[in-house]
C-alpha positions as CSV (number, residue, x, y, z in Angstrom):
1,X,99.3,-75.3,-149.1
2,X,96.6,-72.9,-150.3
3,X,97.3,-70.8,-153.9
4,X,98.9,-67.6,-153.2
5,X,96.0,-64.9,-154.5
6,X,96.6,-63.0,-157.5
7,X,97.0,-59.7,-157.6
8,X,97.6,-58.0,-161.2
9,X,100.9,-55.7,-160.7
10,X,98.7,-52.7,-161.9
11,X,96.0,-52.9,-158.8
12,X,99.2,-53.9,-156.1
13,X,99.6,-50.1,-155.3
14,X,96.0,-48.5,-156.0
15,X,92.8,-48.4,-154.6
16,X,90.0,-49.3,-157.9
17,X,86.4,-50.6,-158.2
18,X,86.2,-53.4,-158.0
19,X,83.4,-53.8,-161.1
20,X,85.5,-51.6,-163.3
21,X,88.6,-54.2,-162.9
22,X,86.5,-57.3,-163.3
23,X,84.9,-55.6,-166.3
24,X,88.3,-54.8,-167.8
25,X,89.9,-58.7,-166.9
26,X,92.2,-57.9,-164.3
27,X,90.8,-60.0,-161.7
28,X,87.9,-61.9,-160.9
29,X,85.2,-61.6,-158.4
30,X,86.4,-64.6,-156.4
31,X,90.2,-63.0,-156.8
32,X,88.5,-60.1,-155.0
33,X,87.3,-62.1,-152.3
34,X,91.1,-63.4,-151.4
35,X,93.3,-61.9,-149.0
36,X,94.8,-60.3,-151.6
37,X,92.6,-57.2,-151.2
38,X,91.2,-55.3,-148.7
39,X,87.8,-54.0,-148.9
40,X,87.7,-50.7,-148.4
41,X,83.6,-49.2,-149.2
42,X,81.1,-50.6,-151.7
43,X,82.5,-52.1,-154.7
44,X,86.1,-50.2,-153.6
45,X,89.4,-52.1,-153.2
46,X,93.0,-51.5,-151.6
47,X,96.0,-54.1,-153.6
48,X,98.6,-55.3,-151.0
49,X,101.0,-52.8,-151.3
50,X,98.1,-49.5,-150.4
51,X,98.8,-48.1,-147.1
52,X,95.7,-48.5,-145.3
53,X,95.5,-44.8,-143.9
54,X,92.9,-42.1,-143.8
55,X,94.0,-41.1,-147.4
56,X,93.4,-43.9,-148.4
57,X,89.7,-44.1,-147.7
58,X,89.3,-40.5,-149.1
59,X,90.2,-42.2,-152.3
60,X,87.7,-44.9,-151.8
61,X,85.1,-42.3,-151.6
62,X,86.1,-40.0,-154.4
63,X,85.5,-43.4,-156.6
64,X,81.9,-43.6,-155.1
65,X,81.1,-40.2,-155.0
66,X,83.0,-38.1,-157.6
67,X,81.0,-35.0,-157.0
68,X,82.3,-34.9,-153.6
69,X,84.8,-32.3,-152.4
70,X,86.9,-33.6,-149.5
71,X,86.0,-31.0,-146.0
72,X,86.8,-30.9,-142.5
73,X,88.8,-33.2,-140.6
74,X,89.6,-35.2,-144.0
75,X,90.4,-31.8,-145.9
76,X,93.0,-31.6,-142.7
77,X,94.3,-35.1,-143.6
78,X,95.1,-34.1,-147.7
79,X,96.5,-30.7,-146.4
80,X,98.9,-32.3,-144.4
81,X,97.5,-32.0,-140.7
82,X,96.5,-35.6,-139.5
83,X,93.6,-34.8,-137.7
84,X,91.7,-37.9,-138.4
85,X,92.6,-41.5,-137.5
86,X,92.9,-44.1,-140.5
87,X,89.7,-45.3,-140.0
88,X,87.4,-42.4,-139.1
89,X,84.5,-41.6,-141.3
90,X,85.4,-39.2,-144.2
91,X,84.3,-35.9,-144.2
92,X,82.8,-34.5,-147.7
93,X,80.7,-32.2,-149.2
94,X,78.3,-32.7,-151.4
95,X,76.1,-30.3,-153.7
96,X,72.3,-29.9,-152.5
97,X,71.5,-31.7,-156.2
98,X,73.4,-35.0,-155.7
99,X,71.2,-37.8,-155.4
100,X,73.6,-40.2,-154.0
101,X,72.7,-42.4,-151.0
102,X,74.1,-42.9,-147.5
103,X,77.4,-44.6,-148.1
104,X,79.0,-46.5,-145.3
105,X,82.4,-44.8,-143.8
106,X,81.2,-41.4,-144.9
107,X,80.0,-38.1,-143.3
108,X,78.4,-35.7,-145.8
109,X,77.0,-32.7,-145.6
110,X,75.3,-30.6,-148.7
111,X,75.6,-27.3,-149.2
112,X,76.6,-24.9,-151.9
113,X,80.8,-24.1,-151.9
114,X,81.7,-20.9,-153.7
115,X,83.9,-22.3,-156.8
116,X,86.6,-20.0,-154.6
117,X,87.0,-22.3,-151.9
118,X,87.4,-25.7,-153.7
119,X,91.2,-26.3,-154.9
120,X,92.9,-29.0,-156.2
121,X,95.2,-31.5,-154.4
122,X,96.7,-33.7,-157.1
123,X,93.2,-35.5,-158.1
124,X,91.0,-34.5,-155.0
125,X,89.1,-31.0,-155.1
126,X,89.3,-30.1,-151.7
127,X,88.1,-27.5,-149.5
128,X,90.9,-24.5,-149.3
129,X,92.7,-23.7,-146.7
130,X,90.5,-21.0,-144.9
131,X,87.2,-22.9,-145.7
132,X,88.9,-26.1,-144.4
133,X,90.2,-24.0,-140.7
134,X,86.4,-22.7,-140.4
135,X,85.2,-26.3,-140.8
136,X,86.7,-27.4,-138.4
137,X,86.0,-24.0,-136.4
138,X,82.5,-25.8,-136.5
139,X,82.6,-29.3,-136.2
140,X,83.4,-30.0,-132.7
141,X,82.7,-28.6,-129.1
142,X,84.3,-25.0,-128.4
143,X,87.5,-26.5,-126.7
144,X,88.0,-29.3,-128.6
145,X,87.5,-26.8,-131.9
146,X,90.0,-24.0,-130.6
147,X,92.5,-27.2,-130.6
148,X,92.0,-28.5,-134.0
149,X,92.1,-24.9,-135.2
150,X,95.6,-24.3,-133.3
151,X,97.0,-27.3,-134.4
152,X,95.8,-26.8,-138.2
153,X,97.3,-23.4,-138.1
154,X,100.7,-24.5,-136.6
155,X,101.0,-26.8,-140.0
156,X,99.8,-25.1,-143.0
157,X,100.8,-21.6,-144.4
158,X,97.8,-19.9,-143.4
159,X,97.9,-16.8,-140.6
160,X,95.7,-16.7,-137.6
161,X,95.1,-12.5,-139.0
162,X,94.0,-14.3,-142.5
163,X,91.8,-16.6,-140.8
164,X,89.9,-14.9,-138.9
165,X,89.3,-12.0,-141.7
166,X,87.8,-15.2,-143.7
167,X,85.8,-16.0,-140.2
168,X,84.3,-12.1,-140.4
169,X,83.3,-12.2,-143.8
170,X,81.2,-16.1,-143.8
171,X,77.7,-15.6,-144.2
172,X,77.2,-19.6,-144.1
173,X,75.6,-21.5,-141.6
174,X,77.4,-21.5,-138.5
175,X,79.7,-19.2,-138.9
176,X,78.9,-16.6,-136.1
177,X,79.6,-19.9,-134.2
178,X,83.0,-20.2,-136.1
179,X,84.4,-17.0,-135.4
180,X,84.3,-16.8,-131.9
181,X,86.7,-20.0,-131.8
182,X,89.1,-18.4,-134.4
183,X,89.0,-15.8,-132.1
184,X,90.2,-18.4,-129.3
185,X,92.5,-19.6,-131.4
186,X,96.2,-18.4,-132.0
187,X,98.0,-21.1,-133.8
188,X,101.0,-21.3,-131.6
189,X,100.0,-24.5,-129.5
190,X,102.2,-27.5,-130.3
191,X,99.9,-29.5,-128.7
192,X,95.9,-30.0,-128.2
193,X,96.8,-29.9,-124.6
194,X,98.5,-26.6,-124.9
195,X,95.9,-25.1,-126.2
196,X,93.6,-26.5,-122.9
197,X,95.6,-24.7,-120.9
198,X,96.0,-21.9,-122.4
199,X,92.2,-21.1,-122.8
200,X,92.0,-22.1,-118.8
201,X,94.8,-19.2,-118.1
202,X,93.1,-17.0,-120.4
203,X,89.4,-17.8,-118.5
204,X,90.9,-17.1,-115.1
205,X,91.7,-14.0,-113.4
206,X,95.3,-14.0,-114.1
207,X,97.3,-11.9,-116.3
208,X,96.9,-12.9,-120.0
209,X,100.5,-14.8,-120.6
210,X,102.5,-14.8,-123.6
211,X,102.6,-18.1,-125.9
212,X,105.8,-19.1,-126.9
213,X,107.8,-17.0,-125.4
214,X,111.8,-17.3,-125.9
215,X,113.8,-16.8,-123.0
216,X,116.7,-14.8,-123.8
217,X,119.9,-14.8,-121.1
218,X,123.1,-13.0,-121.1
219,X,122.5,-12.2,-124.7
220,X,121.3,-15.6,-125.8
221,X,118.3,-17.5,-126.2
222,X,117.9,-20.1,-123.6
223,X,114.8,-21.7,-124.0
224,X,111.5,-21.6,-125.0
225,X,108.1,-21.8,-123.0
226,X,104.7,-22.5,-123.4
227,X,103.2,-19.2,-121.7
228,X,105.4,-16.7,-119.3
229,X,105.0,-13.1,-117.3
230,X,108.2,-12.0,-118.4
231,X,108.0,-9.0,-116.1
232,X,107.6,-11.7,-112.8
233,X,109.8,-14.7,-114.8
234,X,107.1,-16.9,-114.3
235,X,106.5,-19.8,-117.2
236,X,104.1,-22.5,-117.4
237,X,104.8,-25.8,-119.2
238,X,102.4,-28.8,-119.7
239,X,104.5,-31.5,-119.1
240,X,103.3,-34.3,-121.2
241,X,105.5,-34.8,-124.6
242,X,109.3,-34.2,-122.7
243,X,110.4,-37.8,-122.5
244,X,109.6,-40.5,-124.9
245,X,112.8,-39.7,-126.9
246,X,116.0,-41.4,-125.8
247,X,118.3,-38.6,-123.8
248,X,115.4,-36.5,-123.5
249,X,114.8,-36.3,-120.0
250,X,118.6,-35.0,-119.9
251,X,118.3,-32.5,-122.3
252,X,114.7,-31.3,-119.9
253,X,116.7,-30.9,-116.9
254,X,119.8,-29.1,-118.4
255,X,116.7,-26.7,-119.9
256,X,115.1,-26.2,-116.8
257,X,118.9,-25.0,-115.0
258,X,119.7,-22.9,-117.5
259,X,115.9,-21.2,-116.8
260,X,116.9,-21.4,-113.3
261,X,119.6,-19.9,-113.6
262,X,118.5,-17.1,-115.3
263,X,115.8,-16.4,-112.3
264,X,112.9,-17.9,-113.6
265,X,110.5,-20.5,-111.8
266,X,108.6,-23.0,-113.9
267,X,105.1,-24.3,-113.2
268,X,105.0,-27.4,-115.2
269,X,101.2,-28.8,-115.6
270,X,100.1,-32.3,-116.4
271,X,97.1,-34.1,-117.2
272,X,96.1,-35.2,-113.8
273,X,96.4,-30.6,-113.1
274,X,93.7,-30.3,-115.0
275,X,91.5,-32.5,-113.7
276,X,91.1,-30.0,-110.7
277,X,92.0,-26.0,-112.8
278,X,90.8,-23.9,-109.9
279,X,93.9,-25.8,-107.9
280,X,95.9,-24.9,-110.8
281,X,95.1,-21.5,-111.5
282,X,95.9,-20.9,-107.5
283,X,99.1,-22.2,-107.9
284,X,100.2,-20.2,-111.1
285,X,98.8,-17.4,-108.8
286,X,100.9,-18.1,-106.2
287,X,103.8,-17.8,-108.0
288,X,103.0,-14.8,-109.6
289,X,102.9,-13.5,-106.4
290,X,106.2,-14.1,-105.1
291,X,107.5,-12.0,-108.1
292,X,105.9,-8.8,-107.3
Protein backbone atom coordinates (compact mmCIF):
# COMPACT_ATOMS: atom_id res chain seq x y z
CA UNK A 1 0.00 0.00 0.00
CA UNK A 2 1.28 3.58 -0.67
CA UNK A 3 2.45 5.82 2.69
CA UNK A 4 -0.31 7.75 3.99
CA UNK A 5 0.94 11.67 3.28
CA UNK A 6 1.87 13.70 6.12
CA UNK A 7 0.29 16.42 7.15
CA UNK A 8 1.65 18.41 10.32
CA UNK A 9 -1.55 18.91 12.74
CA UNK A 10 -0.84 22.74 12.64
CA UNK A 11 -1.43 23.12 8.56
CA UNK A 12 -4.65 20.26 8.76
CA UNK A 13 -7.15 23.18 9.27
CA UNK A 14 -5.32 26.32 7.50
CA UNK A 15 -4.69 27.53 4.34
CA UNK A 16 -0.36 28.63 4.38
CA UNK A 17 2.37 29.22 1.81
CA UNK A 18 3.64 26.81 0.98
CA UNK A 19 7.55 28.30 1.05
CA UNK A 20 6.94 29.83 4.44
CA UNK A 21 6.09 26.08 5.80
CA UNK A 22 8.92 24.39 4.02
CA UNK A 23 11.16 27.22 5.27
CA UNK A 24 10.02 26.69 8.80
CA UNK A 25 10.23 22.47 8.57
CA UNK A 26 6.75 21.55 8.59
CA UNK A 27 6.66 19.80 5.41
CA UNK A 28 8.60 19.24 2.45
CA UNK A 29 8.15 20.16 -1.11
CA UNK A 30 7.41 16.53 -2.14
CA UNK A 31 4.87 16.39 1.09
CA UNK A 32 3.22 19.33 -0.77
CA UNK A 33 2.90 17.50 -3.86
CA UNK A 34 0.78 14.49 -2.01
CA UNK A 35 -2.81 14.37 -1.70
CA UNK A 36 -2.56 15.63 1.39
CA UNK A 37 -2.92 19.19 0.15
CA UNK A 38 -4.83 20.93 -2.11
CA UNK A 39 -3.34 23.60 -4.21
CA UNK A 40 -5.18 26.45 -4.01
CA UNK A 41 -3.02 29.67 -6.00
CA UNK A 42 0.73 30.12 -6.46
CA UNK A 43 2.74 28.89 -3.63
CA UNK A 44 -0.84 28.69 -1.48
CA UNK A 45 -2.13 25.49 0.19
CA UNK A 46 -5.48 24.03 1.78
CA UNK A 47 -4.52 20.96 4.77
CA UNK A 48 -7.28 18.17 4.61
CA UNK A 49 -9.52 19.40 7.06
CA UNK A 50 -10.02 23.32 5.06
CA UNK A 51 -13.38 23.48 3.55
CA UNK A 52 -12.73 24.20 0.02
CA UNK A 53 -15.33 27.16 -0.35
CA UNK A 54 -15.17 30.65 -1.69
CA UNK A 55 -13.61 31.83 1.68
CA UNK A 56 -11.37 29.86 1.41
CA UNK A 57 -9.78 31.18 -1.76
CA UNK A 58 -10.18 34.81 -0.38
CA UNK A 59 -7.63 33.52 2.12
CA UNK A 60 -5.42 32.19 -0.56
CA UNK A 61 -5.26 35.62 -2.00
CA UNK A 62 -4.93 37.72 1.02
CA UNK A 63 -1.52 35.54 1.47
CA UNK A 64 -0.45 36.63 -2.21
CA UNK A 65 -1.59 39.94 -2.17
CA UNK A 66 -1.77 41.44 1.41
CA UNK A 67 -2.50 44.90 0.09
CA UNK A 68 -5.64 43.69 -1.26
CA UNK A 69 -9.06 44.59 0.21
CA UNK A 70 -11.65 41.96 -0.46
CA UNK A 71 -14.79 43.83 -3.00
CA UNK A 72 -17.67 42.85 -4.77
CA UNK A 73 -19.12 39.60 -5.08
CA UNK A 74 -16.28 38.19 -2.65
CA UNK A 75 -16.91 41.19 -0.12
CA UNK A 76 -20.71 39.49 -0.39
CA UNK A 77 -19.19 36.10 0.53
CA UNK A 78 -17.19 37.56 4.04
CA UNK A 79 -20.40 39.63 4.82
CA UNK A 80 -22.41 36.66 4.86
CA UNK A 81 -24.39 36.81 1.33
CA UNK A 82 -23.06 33.82 -0.78
CA UNK A 83 -23.07 35.44 -3.96
CA UNK A 84 -20.18 33.74 -5.35
CA UNK A 85 -19.66 29.99 -6.05
CA UNK A 86 -16.62 28.22 -4.36
CA UNK A 87 -14.58 28.46 -7.20
CA UNK A 88 -15.31 31.82 -8.89
CA UNK A 89 -12.51 34.25 -9.30
CA UNK A 90 -11.99 36.57 -6.23
CA UNK A 91 -12.90 39.92 -6.35
CA UNK A 92 -10.31 42.56 -4.77
CA UNK A 93 -9.06 45.81 -4.81
CA UNK A 94 -6.01 46.92 -5.12
CA UNK A 95 -4.24 50.42 -4.71
CA UNK A 96 -3.15 52.28 -8.08
CA UNK A 97 0.69 51.77 -6.51
CA UNK A 98 0.75 48.03 -6.17
CA UNK A 99 3.07 46.47 -8.46
CA UNK A 100 1.80 43.01 -8.13
CA UNK A 101 1.19 40.84 -11.26
CA UNK A 102 -1.82 39.06 -12.72
CA UNK A 103 -2.44 36.24 -10.30
CA UNK A 104 -4.46 33.27 -11.46
CA UNK A 105 -8.17 32.92 -9.75
CA UNK A 106 -8.24 36.68 -9.20
CA UNK A 107 -10.20 39.72 -10.50
CA UNK A 108 -8.60 43.04 -9.42
CA UNK A 109 -9.35 46.29 -10.01
CA UNK A 110 -7.12 49.50 -8.68
CA UNK A 111 -8.49 52.34 -7.55
CA UNK A 112 -8.21 54.57 -4.46
CA UNK A 113 -10.90 53.46 -1.39
CA UNK A 114 -11.49 56.22 1.11
CA UNK A 115 -9.99 54.69 4.49
CA UNK A 116 -14.06 55.02 5.38
CA UNK A 117 -15.08 52.25 3.34
CA UNK A 118 -12.58 49.50 4.24
CA UNK A 119 -13.48 47.54 7.61
CA UNK A 120 -12.27 44.76 9.23
CA UNK A 121 -13.70 41.21 9.12
CA UNK A 122 -11.65 39.19 11.58
CA UNK A 123 -8.21 39.35 9.44
CA UNK A 124 -9.61 40.47 5.98
CA UNK A 125 -10.06 44.44 5.36
CA UNK A 126 -12.99 44.38 3.34
CA UNK A 127 -15.02 46.74 1.52
CA UNK A 128 -18.06 48.06 4.03
CA UNK A 129 -21.21 47.46 3.64
CA UNK A 130 -22.50 50.37 1.38
CA UNK A 131 -19.30 50.36 -0.74
CA UNK A 132 -19.72 46.54 -1.11
CA UNK A 133 -23.94 46.96 -2.22
CA UNK A 134 -22.71 49.73 -4.91
CA UNK A 135 -20.11 47.25 -6.16
CA UNK A 136 -22.16 45.01 -6.96
CA UNK A 137 -24.69 47.86 -8.12
CA UNK A 138 -21.89 47.95 -10.89
CA UNK A 139 -20.53 44.74 -11.73
CA UNK A 140 -23.17 43.01 -13.65
CA UNK A 141 -25.99 43.81 -16.33
CA UNK A 142 -28.94 46.09 -14.91
CA UNK A 143 -31.21 43.03 -14.14
CA UNK A 144 -28.92 40.79 -13.02
CA UNK A 145 -27.45 43.84 -10.70
CA UNK A 146 -31.00 44.85 -9.23
CA UNK A 147 -30.89 41.02 -8.09
CA UNK A 148 -27.62 40.81 -6.41
CA UNK A 149 -28.48 44.23 -4.81
CA UNK A 150 -31.98 42.74 -3.50
CA UNK A 151 -30.67 39.81 -2.33
CA UNK A 152 -27.56 41.55 -0.47
CA UNK A 153 -30.01 43.86 1.17
CA UNK A 154 -32.44 41.06 2.35
CA UNK A 155 -29.17 39.57 4.40
CA UNK A 156 -27.19 42.30 5.91
CA UNK A 157 -28.25 45.19 8.26
CA UNK A 158 -28.10 47.80 5.75
CA UNK A 159 -31.49 49.90 4.57
CA UNK A 160 -32.43 50.30 0.94
CA UNK A 161 -32.99 54.45 2.33
CA UNK A 162 -29.13 54.14 3.55
CA UNK A 163 -28.11 52.80 0.35
CA UNK A 164 -29.23 54.68 -1.91
CA UNK A 165 -28.17 58.11 0.08
CA UNK A 166 -24.50 56.40 -0.25
CA UNK A 167 -25.48 55.82 -4.14
CA UNK A 168 -26.27 59.87 -4.37
CA UNK A 169 -23.30 60.97 -2.79
CA UNK A 170 -20.41 58.49 -4.99
CA UNK A 171 -18.40 60.58 -7.16
CA UNK A 172 -16.46 57.27 -8.35
CA UNK A 173 -16.45 55.80 -11.56
CA UNK A 174 -19.65 54.33 -12.32
CA UNK A 175 -21.61 55.39 -10.04
CA UNK A 176 -24.31 57.44 -11.96
CA UNK A 177 -24.57 53.89 -13.42
CA UNK A 178 -24.96 52.48 -9.70
CA UNK A 179 -27.69 54.52 -8.62
CA UNK A 180 -30.17 53.99 -11.00
CA UNK A 181 -30.10 50.13 -9.95
CA UNK A 182 -30.32 51.01 -6.28
CA UNK A 183 -33.08 52.82 -7.38
CA UNK A 184 -34.47 49.41 -8.88
CA UNK A 185 -33.76 47.81 -6.07
CA UNK A 186 -35.90 47.39 -2.75
CA UNK A 187 -34.41 44.65 -0.81
CA UNK A 188 -37.58 42.64 -0.22
CA UNK A 189 -37.00 39.83 -2.99
CA UNK A 190 -36.29 36.47 -1.45
CA UNK A 191 -35.28 35.35 -4.57
CA UNK A 192 -33.20 36.56 -7.88
CA UNK A 193 -36.31 35.45 -9.60
CA UNK A 194 -38.47 37.72 -7.56
CA UNK A 195 -36.82 40.44 -8.27
CA UNK A 196 -37.26 39.52 -12.41
CA UNK A 197 -40.60 39.80 -11.95
CA UNK A 198 -40.96 42.34 -10.15
CA UNK A 199 -38.99 44.80 -12.35
CA UNK A 200 -41.24 43.13 -15.43
CA UNK A 201 -44.58 44.35 -13.36
CA UNK A 202 -43.01 47.48 -12.54
CA UNK A 203 -41.93 48.00 -16.64
CA UNK A 204 -45.48 47.20 -17.72
CA UNK A 205 -48.56 49.27 -17.76
CA UNK A 206 -50.07 47.78 -14.71
CA UNK A 207 -50.48 49.18 -11.38
CA UNK A 208 -47.18 49.31 -9.36
CA UNK A 209 -47.95 46.19 -6.78
CA UNK A 210 -46.90 45.96 -3.34
CA UNK A 211 -43.87 43.51 -2.29
CA UNK A 212 -44.47 41.48 0.40
CA UNK A 213 -47.61 42.07 1.22
CA UNK A 214 -49.27 40.13 4.36
CA UNK A 215 -52.61 39.18 3.92
CA UNK A 216 -54.59 39.77 6.90
CA UNK A 217 -58.26 37.79 7.29
CA UNK A 218 -60.80 37.95 9.96
CA UNK A 219 -58.31 39.65 12.18
CA UNK A 220 -55.33 37.40 11.40
CA UNK A 221 -52.50 37.22 9.13
CA UNK A 222 -53.02 34.48 6.58
CA UNK A 223 -50.28 34.60 4.37
CA UNK A 224 -47.75 36.34 2.71
CA UNK A 225 -47.26 37.26 -1.14
CA UNK A 226 -44.77 38.22 -3.34
CA UNK A 227 -46.67 41.35 -4.95
CA UNK A 228 -50.65 42.15 -4.54
CA UNK A 229 -53.45 45.03 -5.47
CA UNK A 230 -54.98 44.78 -2.27
CA UNK A 231 -57.81 47.01 -3.42
CA UNK A 232 -58.75 44.14 -6.44
CA UNK A 233 -57.20 40.93 -4.11
CA UNK A 234 -55.04 40.09 -6.73
CA UNK A 235 -51.34 38.46 -5.82
CA UNK A 236 -48.71 37.23 -7.93
CA UNK A 237 -46.32 34.37 -6.85
CA UNK A 238 -43.30 32.99 -8.75
CA UNK A 239 -43.70 29.55 -8.19
CA UNK A 240 -40.27 28.11 -8.13
CA UNK A 241 -38.85 27.35 -4.32
CA UNK A 242 -42.55 25.80 -2.84
CA UNK A 243 -41.70 22.15 -2.94
CA UNK A 244 -38.35 20.73 -2.35
CA UNK A 245 -39.05 20.38 1.39
CA UNK A 246 -40.80 17.26 2.57
CA UNK A 247 -44.76 18.30 3.45
CA UNK A 248 -44.28 21.35 1.58
CA UNK A 249 -46.55 21.03 -1.23
CA UNK A 250 -49.31 20.39 1.71
CA UNK A 251 -48.55 23.26 3.55
CA UNK A 252 -48.82 25.44 -0.37
CA UNK A 253 -52.20 24.27 -0.91
CA UNK A 254 -53.70 24.77 2.67
CA UNK A 255 -51.99 28.52 1.94
CA UNK A 256 -53.53 28.99 -1.18
CA UNK A 257 -57.43 27.99 0.52
CA UNK A 258 -57.03 30.00 3.17
CA UNK A 259 -56.15 32.99 0.35
CA UNK A 260 -59.10 31.61 -1.34
CA UNK A 261 -61.05 31.82 1.06
CA UNK A 262 -60.55 35.12 1.95
CA UNK A 263 -61.44 36.31 -1.84
CA UNK A 264 -58.31 36.51 -3.33
CA UNK A 265 -57.05 34.97 -6.67
CA UNK A 266 -53.39 34.00 -7.08
CA UNK A 267 -51.40 34.32 -10.29
CA UNK A 268 -48.52 32.12 -9.68
CA UNK A 269 -45.58 32.62 -12.38
CA UNK A 270 -42.84 30.15 -13.28
CA UNK A 271 -39.83 30.12 -15.22
CA UNK A 272 -41.12 28.88 -18.42
CA UNK A 273 -43.82 32.63 -17.83
CA UNK A 274 -41.15 34.43 -18.41
CA UNK A 275 -39.83 33.25 -21.24
CA UNK A 276 -42.90 34.96 -23.02
CA UNK A 277 -43.72 38.52 -20.29
CA UNK A 278 -46.06 40.24 -22.61
CA UNK A 279 -48.28 36.83 -22.19
CA UNK A 280 -47.73 37.38 -18.62
CA UNK A 281 -48.33 40.77 -18.10
CA UNK A 282 -51.85 40.12 -20.07
CA UNK A 283 -52.82 37.64 -17.81
CA UNK A 284 -52.03 39.58 -14.43
CA UNK A 285 -54.14 42.16 -16.45
CA UNK A 286 -56.81 40.10 -16.84
CA UNK A 287 -57.22 39.44 -13.57
CA UNK A 288 -57.06 42.78 -12.42
CA UNK A 289 -59.85 43.28 -14.40
CA UNK A 290 -62.30 41.04 -13.12
CA UNK A 291 -61.84 42.89 -9.69
CA UNK A 292 -62.95 46.22 -10.80
Amino acid sequence: MPPVPRCPPELRAVVFRGSTAIRDGQVTAGQLRSHAFTSLARDVYAGPDVVLDHRARITAVRLLLPSAVVSGRSAAVVWGVPLAEPRDDVEVTLPPACTAGRVDGVRARRRVLPAADVVLRGDAAVTDLARTALDLAGCAPRDDAVALVDRFLGAVPLSHDELLVAAVADRTRGARRAEAVVRLADGLAESPMETVVRLLLHRSRLPTPVAQFRVVHDGREIARVDFAWPDRKVAVEYDGRWHGEPGQFARDRTRLNRLTAAGWRVVFVTAEDLRNPSALVARVAAELARSM
